[in-house]
C-alpha positions as CSV (number, residue, x, y, z in Angstrom):
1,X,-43.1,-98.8,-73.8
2,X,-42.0,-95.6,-75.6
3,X,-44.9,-93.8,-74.1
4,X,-43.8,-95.0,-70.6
5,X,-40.2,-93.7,-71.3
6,X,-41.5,-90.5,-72.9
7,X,-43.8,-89.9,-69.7
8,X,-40.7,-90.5,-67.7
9,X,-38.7,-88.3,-69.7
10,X,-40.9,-85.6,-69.3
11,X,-41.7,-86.2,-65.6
12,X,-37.8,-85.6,-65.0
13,X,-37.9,-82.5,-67.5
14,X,-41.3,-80.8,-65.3
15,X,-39.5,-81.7,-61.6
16,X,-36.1,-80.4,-63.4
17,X,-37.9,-77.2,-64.0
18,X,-39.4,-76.8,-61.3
19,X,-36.4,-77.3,-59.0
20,X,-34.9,-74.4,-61.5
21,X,-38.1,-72.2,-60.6
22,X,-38.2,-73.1,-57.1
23,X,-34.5,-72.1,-56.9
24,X,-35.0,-68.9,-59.1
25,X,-37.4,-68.3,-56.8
26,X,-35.8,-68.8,-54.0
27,X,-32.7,-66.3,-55.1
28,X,-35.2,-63.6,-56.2
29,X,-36.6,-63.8,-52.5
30,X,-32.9,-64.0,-51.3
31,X,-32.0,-61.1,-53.6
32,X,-34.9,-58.9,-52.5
33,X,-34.9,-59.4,-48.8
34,X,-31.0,-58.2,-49.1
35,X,-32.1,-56.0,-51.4
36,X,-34.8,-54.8,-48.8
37,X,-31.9,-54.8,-46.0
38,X,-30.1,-52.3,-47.6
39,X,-32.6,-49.8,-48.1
40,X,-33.4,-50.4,-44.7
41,X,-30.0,-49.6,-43.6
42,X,-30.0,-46.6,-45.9
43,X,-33.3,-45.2,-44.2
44,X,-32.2,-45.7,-40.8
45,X,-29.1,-44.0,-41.9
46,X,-30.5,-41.3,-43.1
47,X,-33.0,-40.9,-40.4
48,X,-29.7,-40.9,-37.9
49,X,-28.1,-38.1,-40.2
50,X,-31.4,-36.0,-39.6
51,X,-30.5,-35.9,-35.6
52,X,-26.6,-35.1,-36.1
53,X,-26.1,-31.9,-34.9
54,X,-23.1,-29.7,-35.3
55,X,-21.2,-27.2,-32.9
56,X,-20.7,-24.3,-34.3
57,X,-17.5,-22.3,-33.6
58,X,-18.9,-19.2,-30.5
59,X,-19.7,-15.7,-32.7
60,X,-19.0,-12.5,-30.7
61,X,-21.9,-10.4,-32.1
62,X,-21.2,-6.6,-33.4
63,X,-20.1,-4.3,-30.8
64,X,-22.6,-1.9,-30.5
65,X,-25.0,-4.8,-29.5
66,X,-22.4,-5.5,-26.6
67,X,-22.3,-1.7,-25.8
68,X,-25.7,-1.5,-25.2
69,X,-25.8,-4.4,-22.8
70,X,-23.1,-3.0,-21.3
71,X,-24.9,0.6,-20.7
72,X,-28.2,-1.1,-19.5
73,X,-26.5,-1.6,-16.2
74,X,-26.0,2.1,-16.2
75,X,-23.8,3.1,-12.7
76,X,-22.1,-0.2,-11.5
77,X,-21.6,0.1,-7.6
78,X,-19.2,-1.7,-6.9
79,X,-17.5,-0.9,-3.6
80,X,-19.6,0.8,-0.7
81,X,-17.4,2.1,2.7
82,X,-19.1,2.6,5.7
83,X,-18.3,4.8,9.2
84,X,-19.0,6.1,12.1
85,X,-18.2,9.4,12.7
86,X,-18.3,12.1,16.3
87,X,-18.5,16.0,15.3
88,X,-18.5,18.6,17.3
89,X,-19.6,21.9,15.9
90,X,-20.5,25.5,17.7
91,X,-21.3,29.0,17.0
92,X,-21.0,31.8,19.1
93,X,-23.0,35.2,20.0
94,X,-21.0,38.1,20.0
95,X,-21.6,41.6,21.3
96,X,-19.1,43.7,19.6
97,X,-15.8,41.7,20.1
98,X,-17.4,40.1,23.1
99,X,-18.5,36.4,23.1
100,X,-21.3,36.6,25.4
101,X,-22.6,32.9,24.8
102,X,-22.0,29.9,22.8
103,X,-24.1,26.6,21.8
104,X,-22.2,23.5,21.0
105,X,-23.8,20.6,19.5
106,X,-21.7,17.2,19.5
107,X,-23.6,15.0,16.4
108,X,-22.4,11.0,16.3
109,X,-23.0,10.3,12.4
110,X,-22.7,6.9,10.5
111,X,-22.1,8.1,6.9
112,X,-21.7,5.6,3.7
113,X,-19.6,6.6,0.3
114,X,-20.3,4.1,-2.8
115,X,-18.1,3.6,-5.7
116,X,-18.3,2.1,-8.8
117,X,-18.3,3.0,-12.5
118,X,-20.3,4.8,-15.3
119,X,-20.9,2.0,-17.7
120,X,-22.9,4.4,-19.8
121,X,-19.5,6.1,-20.9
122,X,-18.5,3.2,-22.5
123,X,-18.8,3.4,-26.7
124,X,-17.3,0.7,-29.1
125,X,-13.5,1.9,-28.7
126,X,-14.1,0.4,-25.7
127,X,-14.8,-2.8,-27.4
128,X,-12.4,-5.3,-29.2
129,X,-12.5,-8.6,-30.6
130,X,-9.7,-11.0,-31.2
131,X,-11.3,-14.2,-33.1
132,X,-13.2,-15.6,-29.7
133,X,-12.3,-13.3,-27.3
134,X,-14.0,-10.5,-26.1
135,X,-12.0,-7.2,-24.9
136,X,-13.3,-4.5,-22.8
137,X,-11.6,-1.3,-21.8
138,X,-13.9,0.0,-18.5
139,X,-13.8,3.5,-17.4
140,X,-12.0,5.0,-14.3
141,X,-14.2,4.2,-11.1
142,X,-15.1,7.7,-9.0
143,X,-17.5,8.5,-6.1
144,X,-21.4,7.9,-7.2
145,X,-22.7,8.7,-3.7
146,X,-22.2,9.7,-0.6
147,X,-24.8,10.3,2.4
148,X,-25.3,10.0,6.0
149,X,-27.6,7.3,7.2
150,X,-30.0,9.3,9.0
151,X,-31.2,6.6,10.6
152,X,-28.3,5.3,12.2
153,X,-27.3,9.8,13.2
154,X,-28.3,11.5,16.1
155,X,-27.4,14.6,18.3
156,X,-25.3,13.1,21.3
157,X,-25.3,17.1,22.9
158,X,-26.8,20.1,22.4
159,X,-25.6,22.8,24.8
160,X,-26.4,26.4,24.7
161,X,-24.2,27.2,27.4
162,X,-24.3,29.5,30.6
163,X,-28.1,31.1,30.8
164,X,-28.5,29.6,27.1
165,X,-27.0,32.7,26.0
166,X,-25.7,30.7,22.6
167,X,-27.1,30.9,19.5
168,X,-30.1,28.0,18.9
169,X,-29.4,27.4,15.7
170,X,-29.8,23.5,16.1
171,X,-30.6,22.5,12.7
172,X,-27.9,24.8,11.2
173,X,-25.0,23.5,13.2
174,X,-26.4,19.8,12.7
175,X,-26.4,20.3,8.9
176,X,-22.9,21.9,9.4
177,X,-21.9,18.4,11.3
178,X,-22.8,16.0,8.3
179,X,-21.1,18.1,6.1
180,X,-18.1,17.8,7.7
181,X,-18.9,13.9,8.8
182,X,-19.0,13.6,4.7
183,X,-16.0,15.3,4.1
184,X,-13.9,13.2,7.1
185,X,-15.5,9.7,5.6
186,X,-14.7,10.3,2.3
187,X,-10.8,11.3,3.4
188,X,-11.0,7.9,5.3
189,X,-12.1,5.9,1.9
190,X,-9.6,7.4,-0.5
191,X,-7.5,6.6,1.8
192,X,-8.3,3.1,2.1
193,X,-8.1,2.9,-1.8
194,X,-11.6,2.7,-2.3
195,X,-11.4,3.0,-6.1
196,X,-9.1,0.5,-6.8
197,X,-11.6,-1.7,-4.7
198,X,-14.2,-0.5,-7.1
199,X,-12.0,-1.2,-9.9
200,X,-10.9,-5.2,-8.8
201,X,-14.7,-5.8,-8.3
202,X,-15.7,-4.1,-11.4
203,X,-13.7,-6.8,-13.3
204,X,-15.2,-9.9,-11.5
205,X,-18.8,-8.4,-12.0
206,X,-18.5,-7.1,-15.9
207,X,-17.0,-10.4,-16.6
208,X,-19.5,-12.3,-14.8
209,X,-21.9,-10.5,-16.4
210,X,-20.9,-11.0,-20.2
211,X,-20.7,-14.5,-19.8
212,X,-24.0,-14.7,-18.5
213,X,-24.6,-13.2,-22.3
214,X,-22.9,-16.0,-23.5
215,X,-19.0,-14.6,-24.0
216,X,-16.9,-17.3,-22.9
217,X,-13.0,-15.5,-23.2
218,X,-13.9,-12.2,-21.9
219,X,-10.8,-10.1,-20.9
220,X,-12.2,-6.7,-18.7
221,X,-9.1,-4.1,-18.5
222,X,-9.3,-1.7,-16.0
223,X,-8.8,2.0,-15.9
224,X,-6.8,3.6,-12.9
225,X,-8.2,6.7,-11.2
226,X,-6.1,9.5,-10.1
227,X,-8.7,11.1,-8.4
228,X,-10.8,10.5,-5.8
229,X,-12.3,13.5,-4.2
């Protein structure tokens, strides 16, 4: 009989314990898969941090750099006139005070004057910065060319007069007629404020073109010309 009870007793002491141990066991499991879940959490966490990016406040980079891109574009054209033109020119032959014949030539000319500005003049006291904001100081437009369009010219008349007694000095008088059909366009586009044309495109095309570069707040400030012949 005592050995039954002791039997019993101990049977109740071994499923005691190994409800304990099941249970420790249990709690070490629960303990370690939250245990697990929380470095989990922490890795993906720190995996997200390696793809967080930062925006970084725009740099304007030293002025000299700027000045060069600036002075790459060399001559900005900004502005280009265009017109047609009629001149008559003539020469005489004289015998003493005597006009004994004269050629006339009558030349119908299509002529072109550009304008723009000489970027190359531009140095760093033409550059200034203000915390993002990028200041540049261009120089007065002028003329950079002027031609006739040779292709679009011709000699409308070439007289020589009675018994071709004038002077046939073609070529002369025709090189006399574009000088003057050069002379009368460019009048007609000063007239016409071609400069300050040059000078409102100028802005639009400088600022256009430092942006490009990556200068967001770029402020272009123009120089007036007083002179345009």
């Amino acid at each position: 009989m005592n050995i039954y009870k002791s039997f019993i007793f101990h049977s109740h002491i071994l499923k005691n314990t190994a409800l304990i141990t099941s249970g420790s066991f249990i709690l070490i499991i629960l303990f370690g898969v939250l245990g697990m879940g929380k470095i989990t959490n922490n890795f993906i966490e720190s995996i997200t941090h390696i793809f967080d990016h930062e925006i970084t406040p725009p740099q304007i980079n030293n002025p000299h750099f700027i000045v060069k891109q600036i002075q790459a574009v060399s001559e900005l054209t900004t502005t280009k006139f265009v017109m047609d033109a009629i001149v008559p020119t003539s020469s005489s032959r004289k015998l003493g005070n005597w006009v004994i014949g004269e050629t006339s030539l009558l030349y119908v000319a299509r002529g072109e004057v550009k304008a723009g500005l000489d970027l190359s003049k531009i140095t760093t006291d033409n550059i200034q910065v203000n915390e993002d904001t990028l200041k540049i100081t261009l120089p007065a437009p002028k003329i950079l060319d002027e031609k006739i369009d040779v292709n679009q010219s011709q000699v409308y008349d070439y007289n020589r007069g009675f018994l071709n007694l004038g002077p046939d000095i073609a070529p002369q008088l025709q090189e006399q007629a574009q000088r003057q059909t050069l002379v009368k366009i460019k009048e007609t586009a000063c007239a016409q404020q071609i400069l300050n044309q040059a000078n409102e495109k100028a802005v639009i095309l400088v600022t256009q073109l430092m942006q490009t570069a990556g200068y967001q707040n770029v402020e272009v400030i123009t120089t007036p010309s007083h002179q345009c012949l």
